[in-house]
Structures are given as C-alpha cells and as structure tokens.
Biopython code that builds the backbone (N, CA, C, O; Angstrom):
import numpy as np
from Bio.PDB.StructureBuilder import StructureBuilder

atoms = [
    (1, "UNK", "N", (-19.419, -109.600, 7.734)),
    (1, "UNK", "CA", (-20.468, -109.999, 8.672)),
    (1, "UNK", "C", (-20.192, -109.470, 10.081)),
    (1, "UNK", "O", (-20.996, -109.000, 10.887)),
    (2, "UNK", "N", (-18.652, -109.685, 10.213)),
    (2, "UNK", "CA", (-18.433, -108.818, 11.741)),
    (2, "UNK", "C", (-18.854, -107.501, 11.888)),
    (2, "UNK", "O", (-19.123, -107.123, 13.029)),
    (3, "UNK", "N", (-18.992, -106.529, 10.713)),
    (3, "UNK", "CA", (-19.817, -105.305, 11.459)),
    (3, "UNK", "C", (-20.908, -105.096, 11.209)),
    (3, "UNK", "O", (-21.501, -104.082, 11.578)),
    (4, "UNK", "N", (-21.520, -106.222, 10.369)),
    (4, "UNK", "CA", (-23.088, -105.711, 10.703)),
    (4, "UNK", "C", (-23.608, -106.503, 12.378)),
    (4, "UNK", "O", (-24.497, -106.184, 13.168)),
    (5, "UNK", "N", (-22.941, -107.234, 12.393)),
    (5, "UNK", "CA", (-23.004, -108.376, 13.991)),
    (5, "UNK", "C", (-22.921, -107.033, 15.454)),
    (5, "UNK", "O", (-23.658, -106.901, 16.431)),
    (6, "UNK", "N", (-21.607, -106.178, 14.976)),
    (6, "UNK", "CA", (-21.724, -105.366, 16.288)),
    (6, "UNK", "C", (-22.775, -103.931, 16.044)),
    (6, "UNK", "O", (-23.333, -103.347, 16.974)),
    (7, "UNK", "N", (-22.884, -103.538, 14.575)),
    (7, "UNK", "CA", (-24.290, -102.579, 14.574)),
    (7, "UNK", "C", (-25.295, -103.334, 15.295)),
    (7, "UNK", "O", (-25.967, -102.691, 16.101)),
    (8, "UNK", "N", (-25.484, -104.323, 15.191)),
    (8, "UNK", "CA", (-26.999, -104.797, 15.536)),
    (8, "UNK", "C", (-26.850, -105.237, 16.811)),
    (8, "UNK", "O", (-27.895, -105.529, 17.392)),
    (9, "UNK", "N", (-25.548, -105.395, 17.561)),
    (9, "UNK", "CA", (-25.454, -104.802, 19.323)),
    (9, "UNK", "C", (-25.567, -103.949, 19.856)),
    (9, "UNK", "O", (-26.194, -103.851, 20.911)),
    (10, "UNK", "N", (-24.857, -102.879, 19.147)),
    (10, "UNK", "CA", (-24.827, -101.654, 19.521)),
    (10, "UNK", "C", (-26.411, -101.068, 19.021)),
    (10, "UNK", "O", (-26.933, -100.140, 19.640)),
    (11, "UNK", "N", (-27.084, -101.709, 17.860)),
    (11, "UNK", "CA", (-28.192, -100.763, 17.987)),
    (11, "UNK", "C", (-29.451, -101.631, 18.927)),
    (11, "UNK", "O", (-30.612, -101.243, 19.053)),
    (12, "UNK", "N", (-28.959, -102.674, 19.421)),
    (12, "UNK", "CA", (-30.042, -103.586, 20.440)),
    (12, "UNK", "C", (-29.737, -102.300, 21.685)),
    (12, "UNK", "O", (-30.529, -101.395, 21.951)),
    (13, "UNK", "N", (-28.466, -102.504, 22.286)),
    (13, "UNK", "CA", (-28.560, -101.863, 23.553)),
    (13, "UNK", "C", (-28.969, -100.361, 23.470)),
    (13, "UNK", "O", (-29.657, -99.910, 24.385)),
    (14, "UNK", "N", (-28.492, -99.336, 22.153)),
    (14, "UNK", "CA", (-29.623, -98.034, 22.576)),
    (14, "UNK", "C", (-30.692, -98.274, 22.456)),
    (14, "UNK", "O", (-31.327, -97.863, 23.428)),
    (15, "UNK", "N", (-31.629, -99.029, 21.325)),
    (15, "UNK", "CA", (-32.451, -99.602, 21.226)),
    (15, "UNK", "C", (-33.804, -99.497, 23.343)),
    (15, "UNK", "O", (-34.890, -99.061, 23.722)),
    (16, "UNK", "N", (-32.710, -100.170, 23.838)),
    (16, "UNK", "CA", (-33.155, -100.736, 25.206)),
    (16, "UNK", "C", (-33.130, -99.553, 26.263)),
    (16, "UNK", "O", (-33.624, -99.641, 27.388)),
    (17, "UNK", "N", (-32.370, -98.224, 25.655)),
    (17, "UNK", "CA", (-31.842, -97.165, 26.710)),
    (17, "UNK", "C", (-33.094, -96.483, 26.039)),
    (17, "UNK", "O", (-34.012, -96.130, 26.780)),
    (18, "UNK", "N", (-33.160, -96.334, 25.052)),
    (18, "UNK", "CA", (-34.176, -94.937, 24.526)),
    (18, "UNK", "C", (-35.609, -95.398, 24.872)),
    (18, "UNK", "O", (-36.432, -94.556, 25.234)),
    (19, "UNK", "N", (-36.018, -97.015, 24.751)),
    (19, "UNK", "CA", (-37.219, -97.429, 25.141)),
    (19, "UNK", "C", (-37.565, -96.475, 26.959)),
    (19, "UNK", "O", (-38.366, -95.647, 27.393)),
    (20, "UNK", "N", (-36.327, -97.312, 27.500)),
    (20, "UNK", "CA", (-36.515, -96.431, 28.708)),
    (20, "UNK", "C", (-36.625, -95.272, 29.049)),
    (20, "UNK", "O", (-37.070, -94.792, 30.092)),
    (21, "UNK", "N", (-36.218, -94.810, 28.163)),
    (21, "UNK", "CA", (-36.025, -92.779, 28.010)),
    (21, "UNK", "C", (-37.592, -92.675, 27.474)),
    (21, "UNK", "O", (-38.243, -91.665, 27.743)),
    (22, "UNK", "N", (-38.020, -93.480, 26.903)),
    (22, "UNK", "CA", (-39.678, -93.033, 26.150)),
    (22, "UNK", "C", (-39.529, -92.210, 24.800)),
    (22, "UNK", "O", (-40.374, -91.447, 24.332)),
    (23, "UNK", "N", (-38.214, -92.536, 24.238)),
    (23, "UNK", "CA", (-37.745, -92.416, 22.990)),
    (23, "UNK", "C", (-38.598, -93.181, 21.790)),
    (23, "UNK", "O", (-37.917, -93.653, 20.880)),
    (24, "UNK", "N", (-39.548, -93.284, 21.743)),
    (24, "UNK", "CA", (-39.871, -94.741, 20.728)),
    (24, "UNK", "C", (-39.760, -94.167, 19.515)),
    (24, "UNK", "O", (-39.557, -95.113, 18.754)),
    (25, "UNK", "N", (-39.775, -93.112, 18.854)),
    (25, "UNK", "CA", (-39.346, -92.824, 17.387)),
    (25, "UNK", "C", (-37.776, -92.828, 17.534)),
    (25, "UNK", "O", (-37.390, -93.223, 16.434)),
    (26, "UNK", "N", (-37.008, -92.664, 18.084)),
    (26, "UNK", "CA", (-35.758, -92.728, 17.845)),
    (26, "UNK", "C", (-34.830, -94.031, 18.289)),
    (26, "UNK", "O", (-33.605, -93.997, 18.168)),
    (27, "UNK", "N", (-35.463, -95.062, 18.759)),
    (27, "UNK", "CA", (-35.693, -96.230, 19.441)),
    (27, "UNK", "C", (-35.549, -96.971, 17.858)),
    (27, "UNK", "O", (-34.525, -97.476, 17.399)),
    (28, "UNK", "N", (-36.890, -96.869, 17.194)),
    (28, "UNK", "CA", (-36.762, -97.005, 15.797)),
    (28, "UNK", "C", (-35.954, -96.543, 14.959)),
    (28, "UNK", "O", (-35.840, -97.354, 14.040)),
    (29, "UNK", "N", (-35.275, -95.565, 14.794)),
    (29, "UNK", "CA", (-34.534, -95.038, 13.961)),
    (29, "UNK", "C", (-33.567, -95.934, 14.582)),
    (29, "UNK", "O", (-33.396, -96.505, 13.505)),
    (30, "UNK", "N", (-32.932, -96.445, 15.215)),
    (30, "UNK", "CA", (-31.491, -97.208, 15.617)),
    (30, "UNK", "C", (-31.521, -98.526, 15.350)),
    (30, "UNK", "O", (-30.580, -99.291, 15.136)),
    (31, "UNK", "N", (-32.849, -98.759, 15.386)),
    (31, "UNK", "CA", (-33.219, -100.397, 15.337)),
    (31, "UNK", "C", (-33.155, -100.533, 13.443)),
    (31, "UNK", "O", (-32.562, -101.361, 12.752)),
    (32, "UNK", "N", (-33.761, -99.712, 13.159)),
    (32, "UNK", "CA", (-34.158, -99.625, 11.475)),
    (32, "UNK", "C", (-32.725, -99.536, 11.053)),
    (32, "UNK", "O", (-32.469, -100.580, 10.454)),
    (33, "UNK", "N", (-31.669, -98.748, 11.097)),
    (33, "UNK", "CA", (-30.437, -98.257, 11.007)),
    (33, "UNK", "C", (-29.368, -100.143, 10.617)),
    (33, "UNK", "O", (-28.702, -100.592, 9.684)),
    (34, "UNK", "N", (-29.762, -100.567, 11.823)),
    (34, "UNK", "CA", (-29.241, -102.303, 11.826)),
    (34, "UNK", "C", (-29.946, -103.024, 10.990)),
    (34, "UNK", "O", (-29.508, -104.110, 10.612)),
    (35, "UNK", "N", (-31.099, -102.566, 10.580)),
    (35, "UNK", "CA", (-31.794, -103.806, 9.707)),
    (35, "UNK", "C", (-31.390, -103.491, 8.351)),
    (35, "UNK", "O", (-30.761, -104.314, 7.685)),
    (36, "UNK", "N", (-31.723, -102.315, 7.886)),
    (36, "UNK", "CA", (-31.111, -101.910, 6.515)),
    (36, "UNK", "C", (-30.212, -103.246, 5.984)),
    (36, "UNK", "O", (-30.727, -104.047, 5.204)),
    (37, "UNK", "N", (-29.111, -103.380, 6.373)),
    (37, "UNK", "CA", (-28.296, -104.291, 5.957)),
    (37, "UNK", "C", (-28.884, -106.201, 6.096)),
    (37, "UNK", "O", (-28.587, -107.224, 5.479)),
    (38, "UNK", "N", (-29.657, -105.935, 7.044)),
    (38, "UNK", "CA", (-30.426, -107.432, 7.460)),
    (38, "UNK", "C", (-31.354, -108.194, 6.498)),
    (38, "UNK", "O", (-31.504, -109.371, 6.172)),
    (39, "UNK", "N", (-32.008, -106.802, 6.132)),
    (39, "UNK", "CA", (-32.863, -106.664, 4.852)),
    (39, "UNK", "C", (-32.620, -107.738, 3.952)),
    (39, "UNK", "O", (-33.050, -108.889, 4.026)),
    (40, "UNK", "N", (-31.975, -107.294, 3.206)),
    (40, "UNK", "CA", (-31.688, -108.351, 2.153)),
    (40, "UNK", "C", (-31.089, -109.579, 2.193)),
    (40, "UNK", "O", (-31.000, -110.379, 1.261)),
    (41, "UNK", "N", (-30.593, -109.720, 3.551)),
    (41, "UNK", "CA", (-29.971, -111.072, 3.991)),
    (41, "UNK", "C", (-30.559, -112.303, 4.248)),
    (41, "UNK", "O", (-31.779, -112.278, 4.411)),
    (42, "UNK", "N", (-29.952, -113.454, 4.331)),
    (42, "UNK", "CA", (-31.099, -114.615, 5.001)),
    (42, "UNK", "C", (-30.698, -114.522, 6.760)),
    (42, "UNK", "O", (-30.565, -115.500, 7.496)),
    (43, "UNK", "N", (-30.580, -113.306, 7.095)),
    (43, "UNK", "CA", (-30.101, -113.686, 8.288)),
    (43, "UNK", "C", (-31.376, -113.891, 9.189)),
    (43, "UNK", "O", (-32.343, -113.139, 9.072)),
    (44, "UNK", "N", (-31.349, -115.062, 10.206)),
    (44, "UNK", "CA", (-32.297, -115.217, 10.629)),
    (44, "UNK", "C", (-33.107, -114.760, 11.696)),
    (44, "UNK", "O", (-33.987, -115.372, 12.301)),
    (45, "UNK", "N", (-32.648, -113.471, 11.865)),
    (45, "UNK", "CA", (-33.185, -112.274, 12.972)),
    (45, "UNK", "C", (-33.783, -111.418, 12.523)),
    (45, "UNK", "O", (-34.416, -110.799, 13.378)),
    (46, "UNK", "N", (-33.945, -110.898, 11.077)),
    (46, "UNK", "CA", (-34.293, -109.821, 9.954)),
    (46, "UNK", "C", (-35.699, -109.548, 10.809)),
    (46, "UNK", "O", (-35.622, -108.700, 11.699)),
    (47, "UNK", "N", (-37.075, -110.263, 10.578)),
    (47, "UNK", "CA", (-37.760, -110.277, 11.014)),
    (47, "UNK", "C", (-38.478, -110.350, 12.581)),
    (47, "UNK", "O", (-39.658, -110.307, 12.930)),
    (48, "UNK", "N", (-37.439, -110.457, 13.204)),
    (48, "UNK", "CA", (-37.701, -110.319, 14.728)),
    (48, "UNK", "C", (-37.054, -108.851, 15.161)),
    (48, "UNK", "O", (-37.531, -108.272, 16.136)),
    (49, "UNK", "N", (-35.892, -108.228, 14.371)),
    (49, "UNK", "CA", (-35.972, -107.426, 14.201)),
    (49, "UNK", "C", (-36.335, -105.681, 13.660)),
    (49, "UNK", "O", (-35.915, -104.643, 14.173)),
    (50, "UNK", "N", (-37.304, -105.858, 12.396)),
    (50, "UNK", "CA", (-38.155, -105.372, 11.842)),
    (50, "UNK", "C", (-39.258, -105.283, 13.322)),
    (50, "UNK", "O", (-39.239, -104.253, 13.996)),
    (51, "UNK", "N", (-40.081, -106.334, 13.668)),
    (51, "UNK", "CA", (-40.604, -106.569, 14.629)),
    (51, "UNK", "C", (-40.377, -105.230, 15.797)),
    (51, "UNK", "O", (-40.922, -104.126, 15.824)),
    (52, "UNK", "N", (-39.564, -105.709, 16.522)),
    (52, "UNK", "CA", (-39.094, -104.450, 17.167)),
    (52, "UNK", "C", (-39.100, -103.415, 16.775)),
    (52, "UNK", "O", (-39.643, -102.643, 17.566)),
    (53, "UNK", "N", (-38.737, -102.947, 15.863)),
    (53, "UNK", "CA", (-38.892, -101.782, 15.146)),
    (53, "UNK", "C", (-40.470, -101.208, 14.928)),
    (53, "UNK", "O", (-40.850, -100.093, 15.287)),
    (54, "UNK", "N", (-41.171, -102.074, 14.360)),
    (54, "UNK", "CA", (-43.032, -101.660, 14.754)),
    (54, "UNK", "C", (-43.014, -101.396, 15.705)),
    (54, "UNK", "O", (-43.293, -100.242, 16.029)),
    (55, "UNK", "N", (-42.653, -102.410, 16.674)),
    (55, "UNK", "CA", (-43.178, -101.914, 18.415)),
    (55, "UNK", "C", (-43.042, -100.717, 18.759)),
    (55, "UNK", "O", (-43.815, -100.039, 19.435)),
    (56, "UNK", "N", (-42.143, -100.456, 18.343)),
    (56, "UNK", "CA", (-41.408, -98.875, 18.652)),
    (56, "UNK", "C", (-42.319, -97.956, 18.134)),
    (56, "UNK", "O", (-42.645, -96.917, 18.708)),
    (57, "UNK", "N", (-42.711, -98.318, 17.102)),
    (57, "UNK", "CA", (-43.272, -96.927, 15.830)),
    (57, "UNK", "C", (-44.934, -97.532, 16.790)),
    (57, "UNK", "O", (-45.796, -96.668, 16.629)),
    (58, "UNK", "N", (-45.293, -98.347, 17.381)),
    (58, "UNK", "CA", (-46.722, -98.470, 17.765)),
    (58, "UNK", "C", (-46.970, -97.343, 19.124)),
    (58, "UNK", "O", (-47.962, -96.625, 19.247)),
    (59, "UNK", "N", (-45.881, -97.402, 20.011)),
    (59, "UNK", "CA", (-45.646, -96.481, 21.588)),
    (59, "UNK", "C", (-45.502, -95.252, 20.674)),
    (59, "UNK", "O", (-46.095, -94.325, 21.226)),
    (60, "UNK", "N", (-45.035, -94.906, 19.660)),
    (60, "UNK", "CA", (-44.903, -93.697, 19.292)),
    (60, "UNK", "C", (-45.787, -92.977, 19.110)),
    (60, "UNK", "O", (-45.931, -91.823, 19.514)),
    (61, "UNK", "N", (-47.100, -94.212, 17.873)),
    (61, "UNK", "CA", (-48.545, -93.027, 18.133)),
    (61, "UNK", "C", (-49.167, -93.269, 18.964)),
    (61, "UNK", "O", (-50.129, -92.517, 18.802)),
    (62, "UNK", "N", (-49.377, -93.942, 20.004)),
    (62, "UNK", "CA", (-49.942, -93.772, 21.611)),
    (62, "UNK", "C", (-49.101, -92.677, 21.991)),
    (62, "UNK", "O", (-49.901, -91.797, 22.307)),
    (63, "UNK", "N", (-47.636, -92.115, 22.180)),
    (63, "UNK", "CA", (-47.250, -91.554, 22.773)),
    (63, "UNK", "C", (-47.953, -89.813, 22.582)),
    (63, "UNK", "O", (-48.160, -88.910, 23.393)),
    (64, "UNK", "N", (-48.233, -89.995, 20.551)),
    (64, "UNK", "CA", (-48.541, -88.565, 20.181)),
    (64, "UNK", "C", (-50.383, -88.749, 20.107)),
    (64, "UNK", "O", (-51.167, -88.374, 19.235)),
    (65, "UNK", "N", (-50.591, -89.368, 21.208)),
    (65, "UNK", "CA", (-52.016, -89.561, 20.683)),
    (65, "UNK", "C", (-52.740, -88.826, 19.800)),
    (65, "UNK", "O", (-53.618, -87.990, 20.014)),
    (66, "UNK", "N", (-52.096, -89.387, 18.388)),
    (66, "UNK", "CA", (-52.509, -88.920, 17.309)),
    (66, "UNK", "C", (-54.280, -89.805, 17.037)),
    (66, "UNK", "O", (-54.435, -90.782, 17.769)),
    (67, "UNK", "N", (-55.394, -89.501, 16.144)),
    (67, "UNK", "CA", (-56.024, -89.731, 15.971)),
    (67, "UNK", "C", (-55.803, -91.485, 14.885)),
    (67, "UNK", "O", (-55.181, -91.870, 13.895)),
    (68, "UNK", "N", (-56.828, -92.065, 15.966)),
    (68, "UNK", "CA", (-56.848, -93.476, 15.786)),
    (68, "UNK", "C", (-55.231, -94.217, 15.877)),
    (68, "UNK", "O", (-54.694, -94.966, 15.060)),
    (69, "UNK", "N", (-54.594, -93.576, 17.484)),
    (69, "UNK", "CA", (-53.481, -94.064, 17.529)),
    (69, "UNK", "C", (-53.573, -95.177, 18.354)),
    (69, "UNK", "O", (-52.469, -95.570, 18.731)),
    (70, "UNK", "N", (-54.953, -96.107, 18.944)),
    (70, "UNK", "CA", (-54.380, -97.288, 19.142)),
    (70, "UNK", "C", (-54.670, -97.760, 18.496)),
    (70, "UNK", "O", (-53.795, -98.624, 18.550)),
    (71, "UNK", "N", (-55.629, -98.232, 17.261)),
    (71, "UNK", "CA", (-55.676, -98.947, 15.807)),
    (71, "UNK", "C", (-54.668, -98.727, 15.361)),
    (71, "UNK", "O", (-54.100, -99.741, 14.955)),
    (72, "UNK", "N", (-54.012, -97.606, 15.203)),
    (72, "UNK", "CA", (-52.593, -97.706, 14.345)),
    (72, "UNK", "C", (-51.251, -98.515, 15.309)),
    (72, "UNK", "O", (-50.140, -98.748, 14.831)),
    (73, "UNK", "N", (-51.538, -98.744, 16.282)),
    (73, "UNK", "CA", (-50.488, -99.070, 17.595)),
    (73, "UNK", "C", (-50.872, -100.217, 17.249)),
    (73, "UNK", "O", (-50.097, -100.688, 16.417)),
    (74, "UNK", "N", (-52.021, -101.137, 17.593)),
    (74, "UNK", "CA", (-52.260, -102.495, 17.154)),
    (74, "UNK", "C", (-52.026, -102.836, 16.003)),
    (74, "UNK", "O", (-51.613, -103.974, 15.776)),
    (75, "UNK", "N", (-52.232, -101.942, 15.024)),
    (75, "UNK", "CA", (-51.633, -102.540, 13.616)),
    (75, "UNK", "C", (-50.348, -102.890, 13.596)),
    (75, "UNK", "O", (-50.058, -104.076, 13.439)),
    (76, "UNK", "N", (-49.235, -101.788, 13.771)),
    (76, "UNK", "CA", (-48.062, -101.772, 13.832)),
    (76, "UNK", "C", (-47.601, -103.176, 14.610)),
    (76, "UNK", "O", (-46.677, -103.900, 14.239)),
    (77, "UNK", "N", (-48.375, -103.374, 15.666)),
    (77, "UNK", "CA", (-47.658, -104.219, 16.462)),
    (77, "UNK", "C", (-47.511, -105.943, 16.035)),
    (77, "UNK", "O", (-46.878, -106.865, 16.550)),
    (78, "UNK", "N", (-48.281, -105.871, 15.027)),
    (78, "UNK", "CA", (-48.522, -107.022, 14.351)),
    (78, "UNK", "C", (-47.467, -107.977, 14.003)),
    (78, "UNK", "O", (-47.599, -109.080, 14.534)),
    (79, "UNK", "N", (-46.347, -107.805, 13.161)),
    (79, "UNK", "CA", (-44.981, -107.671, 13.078)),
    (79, "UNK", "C", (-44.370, -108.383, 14.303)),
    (79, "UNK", "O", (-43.991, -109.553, 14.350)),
    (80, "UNK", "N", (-44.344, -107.370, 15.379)),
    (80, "UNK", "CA", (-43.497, -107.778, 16.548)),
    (80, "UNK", "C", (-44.190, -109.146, 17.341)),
    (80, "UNK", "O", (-43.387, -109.824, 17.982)),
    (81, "UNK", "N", (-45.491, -109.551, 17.338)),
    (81, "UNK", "CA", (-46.233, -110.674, 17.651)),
    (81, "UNK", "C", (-45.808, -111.461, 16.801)),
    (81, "UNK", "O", (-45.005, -112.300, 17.209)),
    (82, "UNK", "N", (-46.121, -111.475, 15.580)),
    (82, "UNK", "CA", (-45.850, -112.870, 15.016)),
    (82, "UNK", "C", (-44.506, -113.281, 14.491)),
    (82, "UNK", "O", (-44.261, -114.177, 13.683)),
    (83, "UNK", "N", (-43.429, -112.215, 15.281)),
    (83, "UNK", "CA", (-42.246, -112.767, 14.931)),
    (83, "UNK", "C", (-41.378, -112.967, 16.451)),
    (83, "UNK", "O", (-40.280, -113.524, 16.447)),
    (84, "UNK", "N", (-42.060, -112.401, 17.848)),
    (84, "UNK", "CA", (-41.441, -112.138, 18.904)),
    (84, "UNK", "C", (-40.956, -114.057, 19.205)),
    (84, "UNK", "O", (-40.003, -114.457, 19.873)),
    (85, "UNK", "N", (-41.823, -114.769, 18.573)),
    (85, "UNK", "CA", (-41.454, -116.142, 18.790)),
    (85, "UNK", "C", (-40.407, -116.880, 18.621)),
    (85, "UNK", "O", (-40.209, -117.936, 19.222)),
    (86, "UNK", "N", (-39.557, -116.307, 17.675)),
    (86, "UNK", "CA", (-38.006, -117.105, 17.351)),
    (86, "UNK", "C", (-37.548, -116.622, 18.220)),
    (86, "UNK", "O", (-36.643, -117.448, 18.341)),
    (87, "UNK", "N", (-37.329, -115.775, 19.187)),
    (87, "UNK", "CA", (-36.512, -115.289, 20.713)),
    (87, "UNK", "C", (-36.389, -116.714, 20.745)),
    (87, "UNK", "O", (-37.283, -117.434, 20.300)),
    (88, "UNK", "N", (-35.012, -117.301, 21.397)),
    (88, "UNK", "CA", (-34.586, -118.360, 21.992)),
    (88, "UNK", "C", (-33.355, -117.697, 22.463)),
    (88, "UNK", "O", (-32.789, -116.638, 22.191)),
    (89, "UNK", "N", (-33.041, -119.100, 23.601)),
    (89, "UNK", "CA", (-31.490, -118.493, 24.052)),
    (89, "UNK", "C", (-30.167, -118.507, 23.586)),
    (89, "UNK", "O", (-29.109, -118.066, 24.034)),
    (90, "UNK", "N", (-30.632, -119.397, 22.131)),
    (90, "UNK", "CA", (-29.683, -119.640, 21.208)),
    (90, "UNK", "C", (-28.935, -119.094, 20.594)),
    (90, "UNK", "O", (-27.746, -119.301, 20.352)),
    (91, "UNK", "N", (-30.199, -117.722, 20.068)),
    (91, "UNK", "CA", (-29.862, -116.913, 19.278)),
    (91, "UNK", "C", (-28.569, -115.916, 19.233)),
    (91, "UNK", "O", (-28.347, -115.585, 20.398)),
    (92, "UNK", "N", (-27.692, -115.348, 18.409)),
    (92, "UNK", "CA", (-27.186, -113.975, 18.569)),
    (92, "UNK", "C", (-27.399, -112.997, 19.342)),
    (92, "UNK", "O", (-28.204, -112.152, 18.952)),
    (93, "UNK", "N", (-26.862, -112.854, 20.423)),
    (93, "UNK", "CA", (-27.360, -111.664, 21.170)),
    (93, "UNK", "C", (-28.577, -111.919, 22.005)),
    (93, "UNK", "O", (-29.066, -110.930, 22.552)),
    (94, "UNK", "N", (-29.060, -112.903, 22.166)),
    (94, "UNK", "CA", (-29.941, -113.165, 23.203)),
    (94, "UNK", "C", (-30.266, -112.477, 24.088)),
    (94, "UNK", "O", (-31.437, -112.155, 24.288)),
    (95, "UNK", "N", (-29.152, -112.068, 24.890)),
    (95, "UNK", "CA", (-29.963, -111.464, 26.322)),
    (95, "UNK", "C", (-30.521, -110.024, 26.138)),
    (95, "UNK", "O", (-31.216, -109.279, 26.829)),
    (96, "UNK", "N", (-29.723, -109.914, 24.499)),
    (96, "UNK", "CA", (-30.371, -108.379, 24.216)),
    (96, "UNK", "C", (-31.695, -108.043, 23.448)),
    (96, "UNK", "O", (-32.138, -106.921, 23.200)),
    (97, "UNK", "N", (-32.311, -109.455, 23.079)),
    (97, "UNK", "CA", (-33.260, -109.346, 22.448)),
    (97, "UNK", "C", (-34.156, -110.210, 23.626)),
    (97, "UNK", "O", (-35.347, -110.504, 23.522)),
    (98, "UNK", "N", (-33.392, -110.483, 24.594)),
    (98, "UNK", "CA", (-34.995, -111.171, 25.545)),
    (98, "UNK", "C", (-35.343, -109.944, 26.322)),
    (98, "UNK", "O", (-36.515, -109.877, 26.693)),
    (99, "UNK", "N", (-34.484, -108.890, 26.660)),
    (99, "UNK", "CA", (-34.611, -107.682, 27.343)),
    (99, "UNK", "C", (-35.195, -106.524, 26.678)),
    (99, "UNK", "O", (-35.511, -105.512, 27.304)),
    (100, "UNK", "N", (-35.377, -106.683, 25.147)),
    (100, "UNK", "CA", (-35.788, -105.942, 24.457)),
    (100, "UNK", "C", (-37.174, -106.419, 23.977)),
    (100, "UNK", "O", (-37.833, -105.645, 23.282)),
    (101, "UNK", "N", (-37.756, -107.847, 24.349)),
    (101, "UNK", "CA", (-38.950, -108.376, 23.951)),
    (101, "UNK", "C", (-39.390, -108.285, 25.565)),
    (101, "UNK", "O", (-40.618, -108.302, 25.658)),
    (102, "UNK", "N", (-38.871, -108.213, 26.563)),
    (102, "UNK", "CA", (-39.646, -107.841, 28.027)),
    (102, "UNK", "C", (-39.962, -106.482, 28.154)),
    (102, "UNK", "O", (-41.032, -106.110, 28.636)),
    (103, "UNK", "N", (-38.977, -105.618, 27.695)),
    (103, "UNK", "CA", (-39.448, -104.296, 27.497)),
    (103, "UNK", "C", (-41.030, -103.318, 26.974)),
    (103, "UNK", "O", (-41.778, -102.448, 27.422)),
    (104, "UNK", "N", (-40.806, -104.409, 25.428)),
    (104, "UNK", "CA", (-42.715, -104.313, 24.659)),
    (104, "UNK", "C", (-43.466, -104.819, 25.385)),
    (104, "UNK", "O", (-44.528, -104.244, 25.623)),
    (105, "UNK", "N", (-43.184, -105.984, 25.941)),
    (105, "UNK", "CA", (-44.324, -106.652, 26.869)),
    (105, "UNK", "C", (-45.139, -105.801, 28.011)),
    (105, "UNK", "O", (-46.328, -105.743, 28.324)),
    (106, "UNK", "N", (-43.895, -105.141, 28.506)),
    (106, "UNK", "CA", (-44.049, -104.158, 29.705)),
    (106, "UNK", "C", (-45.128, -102.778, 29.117)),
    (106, "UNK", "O", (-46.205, -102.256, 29.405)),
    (107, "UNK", "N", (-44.043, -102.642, 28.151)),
    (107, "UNK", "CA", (-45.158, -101.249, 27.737)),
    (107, "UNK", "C", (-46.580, -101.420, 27.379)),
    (107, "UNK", "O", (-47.611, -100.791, 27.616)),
    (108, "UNK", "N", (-46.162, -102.887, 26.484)),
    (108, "UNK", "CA", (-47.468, -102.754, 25.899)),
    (108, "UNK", "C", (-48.847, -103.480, 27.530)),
    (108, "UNK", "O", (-50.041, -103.183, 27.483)),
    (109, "UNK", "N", (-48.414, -104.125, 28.394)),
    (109, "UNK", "CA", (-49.124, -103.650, 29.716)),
    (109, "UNK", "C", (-49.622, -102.712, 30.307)),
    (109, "UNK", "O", (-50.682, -102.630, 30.927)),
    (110, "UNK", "N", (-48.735, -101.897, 30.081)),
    (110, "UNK", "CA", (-49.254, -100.293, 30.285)),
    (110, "UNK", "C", (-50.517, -99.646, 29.336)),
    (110, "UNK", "O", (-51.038, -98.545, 29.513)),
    (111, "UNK", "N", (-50.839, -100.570, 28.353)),
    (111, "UNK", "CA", (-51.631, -100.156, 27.747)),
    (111, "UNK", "C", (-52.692, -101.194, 27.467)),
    (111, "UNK", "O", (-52.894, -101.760, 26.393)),
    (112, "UNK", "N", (-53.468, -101.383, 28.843)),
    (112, "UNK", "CA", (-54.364, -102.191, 28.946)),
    (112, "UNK", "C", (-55.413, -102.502, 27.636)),
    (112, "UNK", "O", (-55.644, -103.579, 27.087)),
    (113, "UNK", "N", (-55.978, -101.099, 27.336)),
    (113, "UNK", "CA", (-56.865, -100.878, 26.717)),
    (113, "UNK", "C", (-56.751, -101.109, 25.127)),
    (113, "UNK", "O", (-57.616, -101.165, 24.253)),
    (114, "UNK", "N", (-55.408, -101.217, 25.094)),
    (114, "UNK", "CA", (-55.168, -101.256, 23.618)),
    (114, "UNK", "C", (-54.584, -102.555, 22.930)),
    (114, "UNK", "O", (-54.948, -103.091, 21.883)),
    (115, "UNK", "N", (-53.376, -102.983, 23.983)),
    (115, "UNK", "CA", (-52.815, -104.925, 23.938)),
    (115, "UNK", "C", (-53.359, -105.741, 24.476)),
    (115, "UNK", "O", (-52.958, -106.903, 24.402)),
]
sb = StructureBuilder()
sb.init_structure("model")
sb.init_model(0)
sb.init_chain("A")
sb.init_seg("    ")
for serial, (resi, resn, name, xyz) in enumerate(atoms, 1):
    if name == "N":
        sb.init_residue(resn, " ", resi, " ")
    sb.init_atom(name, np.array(xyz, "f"), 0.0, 1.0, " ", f" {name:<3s}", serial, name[0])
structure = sb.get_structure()
C-alpha cells in the first residue's frame, strides 16, 4: 500500500504542474498511471480520482478544438462533478487534491460558455 500511496503523490503534484503548463493530455496520462492500481481497490479516492482524470481529458478537447469539443468537455466532466464532493480535509493527501479541485474550477471558469 506504501507505494501505491506515494505514486498517487507524486502523480497529484505533476498532475498540478502540467495543469499549469496546459498539459491536459499528459496531466491525464499521470493521473490515469496512479489509478490503474486504485482501480480495483476499495480505496476510497478511486473515483475522485478517475474524476480528475476526465477533467483533464475535457481541457484537452477545448484545448484541440476538435469538433463538438465542448459537448465532449461537458460530457467528460461529468465524473469530476459528481465525485469532486468527497474532497474533505480528512482525506489522504488533501492539500493535493483541494489544489487540484481549485485548479478545474479555475479552468473550467475560463470557460464561461461551456461550465
């Protein structure tokens, strides 16, 4: 359990660097990378993490404004809404997942038209 505990630190904080870089496909690939193992677990972040991981893949087709990329951005983001709610300060890693749920918030602000 101790190294899936520090993957899923280590992939919160690039996670938080590449958002800022405007990385969001590879943002996902680091976040997805930690869940793999979460997956099948009862651990109780699986889904707030998955979550994040949409968010990511949603800025990605806004980013490639691919055709019908904010329907596909709102779809995606679906996930990260109805799971952004177990954030507490309780949790594992907290300050890295309240900084990583202010982050979507932010972006997805930036995208008036679409969140």
């Amino acid at each position: 359990m101790l190294k899936m505990n520090e993957d899923l630190e280590g992939a919160l904080k690039a996670y938080l660097v590449l958002l800022d870089e405007g990385e969001y496909f590879e943002a996902h690939e680091v976040m997805e990378e930690a869940w793999h193992p979460l997956r099948l677990s009862d651990h109780p972040l699986k889904n707030l993490v998955k979550g994040l991981i949409n968010s990511a893949v949603s800025f990605e087709h806004l980013k490639r404004n691919r055709k019908d990329a904010a329907r596909k951005a709102l779809r995606v983001m679906e996930s990260y809404e109805k799971h952004k709610g177990i954030y507490s300060d309780e949790i594992e890693f907290a300050s890295l997942f309240k900084k990583a749920c202010e982050k979507i918030e932010k972006l997805k602000s930036e995208h008036p038209g679409v969140f």
